[in-house]
N, C-alpha and C positions, 0 to 999 in steps of 0.2 A: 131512474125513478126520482121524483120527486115530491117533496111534502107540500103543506098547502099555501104555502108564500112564493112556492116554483122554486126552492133552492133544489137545487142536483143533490142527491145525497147518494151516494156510491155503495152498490151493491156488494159483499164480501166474497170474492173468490174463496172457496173452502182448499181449491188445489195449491192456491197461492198462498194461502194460509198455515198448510198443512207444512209447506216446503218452506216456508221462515222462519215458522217455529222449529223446526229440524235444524236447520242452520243455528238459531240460536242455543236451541239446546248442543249442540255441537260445541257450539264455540265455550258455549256456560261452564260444560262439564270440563272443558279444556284451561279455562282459566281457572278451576276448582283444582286441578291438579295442582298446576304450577304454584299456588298458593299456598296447598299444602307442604308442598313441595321444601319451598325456602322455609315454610316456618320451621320446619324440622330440623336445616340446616343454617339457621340464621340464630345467634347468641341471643338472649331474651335477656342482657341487662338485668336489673333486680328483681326481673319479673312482678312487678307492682301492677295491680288492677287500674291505681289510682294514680298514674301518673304527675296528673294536674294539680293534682292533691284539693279535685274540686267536692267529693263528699266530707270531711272533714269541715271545710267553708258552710255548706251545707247542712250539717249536722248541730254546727256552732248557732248557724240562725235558727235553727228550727226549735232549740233548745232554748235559745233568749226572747223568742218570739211565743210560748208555750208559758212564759214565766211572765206574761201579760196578758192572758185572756182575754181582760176587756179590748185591748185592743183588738184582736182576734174575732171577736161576736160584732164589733162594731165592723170591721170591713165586712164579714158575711153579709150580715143585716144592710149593706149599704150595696151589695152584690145583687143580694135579692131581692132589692126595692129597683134599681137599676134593669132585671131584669123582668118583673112586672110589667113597668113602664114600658117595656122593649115590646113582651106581651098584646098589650093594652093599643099599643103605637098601630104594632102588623095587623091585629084584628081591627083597627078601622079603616087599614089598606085596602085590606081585602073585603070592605061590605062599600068599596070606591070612594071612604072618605080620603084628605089629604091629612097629613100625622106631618109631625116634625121630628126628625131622625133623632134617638136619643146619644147616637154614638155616630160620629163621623174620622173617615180616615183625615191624616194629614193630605192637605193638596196637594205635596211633593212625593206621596206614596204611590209607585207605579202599580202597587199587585190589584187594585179595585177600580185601573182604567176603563175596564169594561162595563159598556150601559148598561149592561145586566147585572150590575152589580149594584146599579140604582134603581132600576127600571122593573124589575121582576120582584114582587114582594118575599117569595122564597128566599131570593140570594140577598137581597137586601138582611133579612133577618140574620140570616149565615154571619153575616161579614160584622151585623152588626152585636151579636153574639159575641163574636170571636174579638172585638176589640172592646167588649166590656172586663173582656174574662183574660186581657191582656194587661188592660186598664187595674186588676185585682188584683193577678199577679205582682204588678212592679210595685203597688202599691204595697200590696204586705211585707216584699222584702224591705221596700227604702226606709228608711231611717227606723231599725230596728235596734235599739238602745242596748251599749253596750259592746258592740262590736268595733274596733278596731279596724283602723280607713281598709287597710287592705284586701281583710275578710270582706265588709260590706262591699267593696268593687268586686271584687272576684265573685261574689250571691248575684248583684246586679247586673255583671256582663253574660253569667251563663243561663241566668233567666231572661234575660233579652235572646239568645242564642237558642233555646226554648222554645219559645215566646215567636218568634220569627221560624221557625222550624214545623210547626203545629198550626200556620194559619192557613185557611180554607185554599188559597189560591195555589196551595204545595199538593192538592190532589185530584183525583181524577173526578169523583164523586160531585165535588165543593167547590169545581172553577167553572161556571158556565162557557167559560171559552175552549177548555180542553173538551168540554163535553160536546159543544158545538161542532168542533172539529173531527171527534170520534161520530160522530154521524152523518156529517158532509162526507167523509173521506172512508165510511165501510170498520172504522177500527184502525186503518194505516197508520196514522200519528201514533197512537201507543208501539207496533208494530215497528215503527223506524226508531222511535223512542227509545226502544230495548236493542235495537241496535246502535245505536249512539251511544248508550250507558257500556256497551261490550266494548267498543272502541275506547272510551273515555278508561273503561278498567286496561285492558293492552296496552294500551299508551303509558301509563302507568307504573306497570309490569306488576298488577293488582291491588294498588291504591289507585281510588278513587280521582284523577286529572280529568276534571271539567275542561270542555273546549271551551271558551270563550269569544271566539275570533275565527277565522280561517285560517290558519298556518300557512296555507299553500298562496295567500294572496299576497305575502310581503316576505321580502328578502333582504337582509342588511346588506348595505353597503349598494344596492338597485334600486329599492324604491324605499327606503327608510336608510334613515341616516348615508345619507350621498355629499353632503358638502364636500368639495373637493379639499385632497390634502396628502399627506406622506407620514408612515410611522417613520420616522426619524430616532428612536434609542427603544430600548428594550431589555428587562430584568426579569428574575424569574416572577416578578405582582403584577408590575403591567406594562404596557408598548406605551410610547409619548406619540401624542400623533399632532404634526401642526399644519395647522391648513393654508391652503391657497389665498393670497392677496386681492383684493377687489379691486384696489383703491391705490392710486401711485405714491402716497404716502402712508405714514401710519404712526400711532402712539409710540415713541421711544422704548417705554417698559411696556412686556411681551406680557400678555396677558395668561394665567396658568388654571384651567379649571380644575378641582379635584373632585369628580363628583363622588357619591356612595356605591362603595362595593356588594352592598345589600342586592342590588341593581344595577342595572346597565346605562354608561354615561350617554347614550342615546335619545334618554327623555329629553335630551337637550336640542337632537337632531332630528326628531322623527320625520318629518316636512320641509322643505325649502320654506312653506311659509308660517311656522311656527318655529324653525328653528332658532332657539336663542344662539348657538357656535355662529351660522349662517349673519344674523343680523349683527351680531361684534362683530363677524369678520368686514361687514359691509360700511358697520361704523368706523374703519379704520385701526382694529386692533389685529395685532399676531398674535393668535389665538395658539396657544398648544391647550390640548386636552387628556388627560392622564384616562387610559382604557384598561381597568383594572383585570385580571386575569379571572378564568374561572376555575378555581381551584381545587385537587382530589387530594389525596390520600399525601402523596409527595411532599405536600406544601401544611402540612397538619402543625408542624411547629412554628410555624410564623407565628410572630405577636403583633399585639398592636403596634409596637417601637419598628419590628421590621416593614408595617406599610408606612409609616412615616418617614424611616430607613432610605428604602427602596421606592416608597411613591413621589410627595411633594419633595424633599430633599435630592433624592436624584434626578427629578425633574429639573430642579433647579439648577443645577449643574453643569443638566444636558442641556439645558436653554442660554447659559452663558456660553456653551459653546456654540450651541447652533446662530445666537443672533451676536455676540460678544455682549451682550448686556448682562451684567451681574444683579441686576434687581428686577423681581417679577411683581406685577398685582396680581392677588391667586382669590380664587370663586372657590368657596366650598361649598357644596350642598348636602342638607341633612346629616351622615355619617361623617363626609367627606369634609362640612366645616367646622364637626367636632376635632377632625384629624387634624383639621388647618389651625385651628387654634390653640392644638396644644403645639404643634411645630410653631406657633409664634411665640410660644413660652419657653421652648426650646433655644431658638434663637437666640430672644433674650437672654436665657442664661449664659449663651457661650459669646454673647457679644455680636451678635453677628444682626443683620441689618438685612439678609436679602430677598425680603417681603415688605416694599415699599406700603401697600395696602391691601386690604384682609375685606372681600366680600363674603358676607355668611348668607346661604338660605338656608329659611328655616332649619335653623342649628340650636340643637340641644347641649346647655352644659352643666344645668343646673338639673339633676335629676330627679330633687325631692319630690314635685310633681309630674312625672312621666308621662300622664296621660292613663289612655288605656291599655296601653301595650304594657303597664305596670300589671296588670291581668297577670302577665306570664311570669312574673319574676317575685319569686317565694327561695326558701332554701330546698324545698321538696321538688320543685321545678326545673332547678338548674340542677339538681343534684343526677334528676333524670336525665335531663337533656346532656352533660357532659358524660352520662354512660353511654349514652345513646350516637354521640360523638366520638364516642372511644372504640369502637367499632371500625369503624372507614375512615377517622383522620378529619373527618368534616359533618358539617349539619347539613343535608339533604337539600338542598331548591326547594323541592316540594312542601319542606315541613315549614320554610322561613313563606314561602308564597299562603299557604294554609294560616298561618297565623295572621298575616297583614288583609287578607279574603276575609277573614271571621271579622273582623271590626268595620266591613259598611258588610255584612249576611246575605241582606236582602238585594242589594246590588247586584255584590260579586259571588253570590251562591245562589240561591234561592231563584234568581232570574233564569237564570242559566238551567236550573233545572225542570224548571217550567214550559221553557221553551226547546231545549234538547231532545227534553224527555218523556213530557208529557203530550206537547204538539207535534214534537217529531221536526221541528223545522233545523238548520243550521244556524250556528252564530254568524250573525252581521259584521263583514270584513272590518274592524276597525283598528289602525295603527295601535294607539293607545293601550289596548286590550293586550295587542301581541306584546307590545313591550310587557307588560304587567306579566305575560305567563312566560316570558323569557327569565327564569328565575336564573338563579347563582348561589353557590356553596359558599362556605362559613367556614377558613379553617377552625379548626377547634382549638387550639391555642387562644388564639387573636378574639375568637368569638366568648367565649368562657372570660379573658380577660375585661372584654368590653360591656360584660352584661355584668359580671362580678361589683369590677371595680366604679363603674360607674351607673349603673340602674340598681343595683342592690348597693351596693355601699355608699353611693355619693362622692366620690373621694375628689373628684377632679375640681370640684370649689374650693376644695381644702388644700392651703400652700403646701406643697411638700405630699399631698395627699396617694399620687401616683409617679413612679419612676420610671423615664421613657431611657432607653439609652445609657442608664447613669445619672439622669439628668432629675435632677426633683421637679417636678412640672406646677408654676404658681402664675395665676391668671394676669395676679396682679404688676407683673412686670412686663406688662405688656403695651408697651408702645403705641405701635402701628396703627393708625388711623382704620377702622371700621366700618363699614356699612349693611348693618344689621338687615335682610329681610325675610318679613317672616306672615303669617297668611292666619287669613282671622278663622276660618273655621277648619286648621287643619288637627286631625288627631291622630297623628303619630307624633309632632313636635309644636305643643300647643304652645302657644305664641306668649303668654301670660310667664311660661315658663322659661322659653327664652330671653323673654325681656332680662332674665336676672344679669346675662352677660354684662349689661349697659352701667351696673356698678359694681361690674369686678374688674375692670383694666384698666390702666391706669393713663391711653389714650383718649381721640377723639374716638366716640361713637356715634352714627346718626341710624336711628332705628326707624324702620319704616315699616307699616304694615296694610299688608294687602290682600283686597277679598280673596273669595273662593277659598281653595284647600289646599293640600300639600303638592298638588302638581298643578292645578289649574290656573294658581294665585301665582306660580313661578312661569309658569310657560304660557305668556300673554302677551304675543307681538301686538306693537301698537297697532298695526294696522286691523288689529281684530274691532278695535274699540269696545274691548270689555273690561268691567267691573270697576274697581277704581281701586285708592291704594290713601295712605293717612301720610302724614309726618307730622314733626313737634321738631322745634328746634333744642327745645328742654329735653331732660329726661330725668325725672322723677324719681323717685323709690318704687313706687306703684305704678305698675302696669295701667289699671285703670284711672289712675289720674291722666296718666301721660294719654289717654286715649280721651281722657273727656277734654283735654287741650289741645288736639291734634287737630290739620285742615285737611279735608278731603279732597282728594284730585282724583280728577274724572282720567280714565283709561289707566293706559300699564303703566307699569313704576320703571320700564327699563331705556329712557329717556333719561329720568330724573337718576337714576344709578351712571348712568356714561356720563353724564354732567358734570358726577363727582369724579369718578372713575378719573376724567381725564381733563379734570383741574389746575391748570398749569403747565400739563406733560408739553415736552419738544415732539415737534413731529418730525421723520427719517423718511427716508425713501425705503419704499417698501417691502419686506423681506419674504422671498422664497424661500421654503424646502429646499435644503441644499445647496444652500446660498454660502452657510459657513462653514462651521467642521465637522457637521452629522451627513452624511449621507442617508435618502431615502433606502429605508428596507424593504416594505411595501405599501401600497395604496391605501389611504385612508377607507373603509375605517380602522383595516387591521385584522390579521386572525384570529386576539382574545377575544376580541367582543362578538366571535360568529362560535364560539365553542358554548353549543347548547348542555342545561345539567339536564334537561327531560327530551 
């Protein structure tokens, strides 16, 4: 059959209908068990409604925003004058005048891609509806007087959360694309859609695991993360893995990555031709790369001191013995060059010298402005979340993947459910993605530690403020030559905030910042030729002075980083796996980084 533009629109088998919905009902009632199941047998922590302790936050604004009325009539009145116009606009749409849209999405907003959503004066109204009464919203809560930074971000993130949750393109009714599809395809897309959503709960094992990616299309160590190499040492936190030589000579000092155990040191490898391990190895570095473990119940008492302990420290050890060199240049990223920089403080205090230089990406040490991910961290917050970790010894994947998904929504949730679930289609293979849902556990020690003492307390700017080892940890004894980078729109480690390292050590620092965000602005082989990146040879007090002096260079910054990186260095002939005193264990990239938490 078809309608009168000749699109095919597919007729609904009722037999075929009848026998899906049997199946799902099957499967529904089956996963209703099992849920009830654990709840009965699963501890309930303090049993608190309010976890988040997000009605509280809630109640505080609604309270101080109640105690200004005027303000209050004046947005209404400014809602309903807005939505007049809105009014006023679609009725001369629809008598065929042309109207100037009162409300327009951002041009980087994918949910209103659709030309139905400009082209049809119904959905046009919809959407533009929906971003006045979005527009109302942020408005009322922002700058409600009285409130307290932390309260007012916590009102602002879960009304964006909201706010993104309630817009037309998240339903069946309200997206002309899902409706399009519901009638091309007989109802199918909803039909597969509710099969998707049963998958996505199984997977689970009754929380909600969005697919994002194909699972079945990448495989570590086959087609992601392949740079050739050897684990060469191993502790119970993570395998050392150093990779194969390209080049018949190489940099003297062995280069040591530390990336974040938050995640998997793979965003480094995902591609031959995006890998940054792959292009150092190509630039003439011995790359060792630290492959952090994925950790249960067993490993609950590790602290921060024991990943410092047992990662970059006995890295360093094992890499004097694998090349005889006693001095590394080490890459931290994110987590990974908070770790590294306190182990340069560490150093410092016992004398010791064997971190020639200290690369940071986007590393956090200053934590008074966090970002958004200060969202999560109240005393109500952690107080939950370390019951909740007291339980199994560790913080879930799931719940650390859920947290870092809620800060871009629309992205990383709301796409996905649109297209899972109400089109029915599958997610588009993409590396990036798989990494992202390759989550990883949190001892509870180490994790409680690192959220405590340095996103709620702040201590790690303060000399003396946290003890790794025995060791009083102060920034400002820190030597070792720096090379800051850090990425202009990232919001997990906003780069403003970073800057503060650059007057807390007591070496050289060169800070560089570079577009894009917290993985795009780092993983930018030149040959892509994208975005560009700043430098200053100053560094200021202010972040924004230092940027209003900065010069712009066109493409990746990781030219202009080997440049410094390898400054002077002797070049050696170049060193294999198993060249010195480590023997290979197994094949890069190793079996920590293949033990899945979901």
């Amino acid at each position: 059959m078809a309608d009168d533009k000749g699109t095919e629109i597919k007729m609904i088998d009722p037999a075929e209908l009848s026998q899906a919905m049997a199946g799902i009902a099957e499967r529904s009632q089956r996963l209703v068990a099992d849920f009830l199941q654990r709840q009965t047998a699963e501890p309930k922590g303090n049993g608190t409604l309010d976890p988040l302790n997000i009605g509280n936050a809630f109640l505080e604004m609604t309270t101080r925003m109640m105690s200004d009325p005027a303000r209050l009539v004046e947005a209404n009145l400014s809602l309903w004058n807005d939505y007049m116009a809105l009014w006023q606009s679609t009725a001369r749409r629809l008598m065929g005048e042309t109207s100037e849209p009162i409300a327009t999405p951002d041009a980087a907003d994918r949910r209103f891609k659709d030309e139905m959503w400009q082209d049809n004066e119904v959905f046009d109204f919809i959407k533009q509806s929906y971003l006045l009464s979005a527009r109302y919203l942020h408005g009322l809560v922002d700058g409600v007087e009285g409130m307290d930074g932390h309260t007012a971000q916590k009102v602002d993130f879960y009304t964006r959360q909201f706010v993104d949750a309630m817009a037309p393109s998240n339903f069946v009714l309200t997206n002309p694309e899902v409706l399009r599809a519901t009638v091309e395809t007989g109802g199918e897309n909803l039909v597969k859609g509710l099969n998707n959503l049963l998958d996505d709960l199984e997977r689970g094992k009754g929380k909600l695991s969005i697919k994002m990616t194909d699972y079945d299309a990448f495989k570590v160590g086959e087609n992601i993360a392949v740079t050739p190499g050897k684990v060469v040492f191993q502790n119970d936190l993570m395998q050392l893995v150093q990779y194969d030589p390209t080049t018949e000579t190489a940099a003297e000092r062995p280069l040591l990555v530390v990336p974040p155990w938050i995640n998997k040191f793979y965003i480094l490898d995902l591609r031959p031709k995006n890998s940054f391990i792959k292009w150092a190895v190509d630039q003439g570095h011995t790359v060792f790369v630290i492959s952090w473990v994925n950790p249960d119940e067993r490993l609950a008492a590790k602290g921060f001191a024991d990943y410092m302990l047992e990662g970059p420290l006995a890295a360093i050890d094992a890499i004097e013995k694998a090349t005889g060199q006693k001095q590394v240049n080490a890459v931290g990223y994110c987590l990974g060059g908070t770790l590294t920089v306190c182990t340069l403080a560490y150093l410092a205090a016992k004398g010791k010298d064997s971190i020639a230089s200290a690369t940071l990406f986007t590393t956090m040490t200053d934590f008074a402005e966090p970002g958004e991910l200060g969202v999560f961290i109240d005393e109500e917050q952690l107080t939950s979340l370390e019951e909740k970790m007291s339980e199994h010894g560790y913080l879930d994947g799931r719940d650390m993947a859920m947290t870092f998904n809620m800060l871009r929504a629309n992205d990383l949730i709301w796409s996905f459910v649109v297209n899972n679930y109400l089109l029915g289609k599958d997610p588009f293979p993409f590396d990036l993605l798989y990494w992202n849902s390759d989550s990883t556990r949190m001892p509870a020690a180490m994790h409680s530690f690192y959220l405590r003492k340095m996103y709620q307390q702040n201590k790690l700017v303060e000399p003396g403020g946290i003890t790794l080892d025995g060791v009083a940890i102060d920034l400002s004894t820190i030597k070792t030559p720096i090379y800051m980078l850090s990425t202009r729109e990232d919001h997990i480690a906003p780069w403003k905030s970073t800057y503060s390292l650059t007057q807390r050590t007591g070496g050289t620092v060169k800070f560089v910042l570079a577009a894009s965000g917290h993985i795009a602005g780092v993983v930018n082989p030149p040959a892509a030729n994208k975005y560009c990146y700043w430098t200053n040879t100053k560094k200021p007090k202010s972040p924004d002075t230092w940027l209003a002096g900065a010069k712009q260079e066109e493409g990746s910054w990781w030219p202009d980083w080997h440049a410094w990186a390898t400054k002077g260095v002797k070049q050696v002939p170049a060193r294999k796996p198993g060249d010195g005193k480590l023997k290979p264990i197994e094949p890069a990239p190793g079996a920590y980084v293949k033990a899945r938490a979901v």
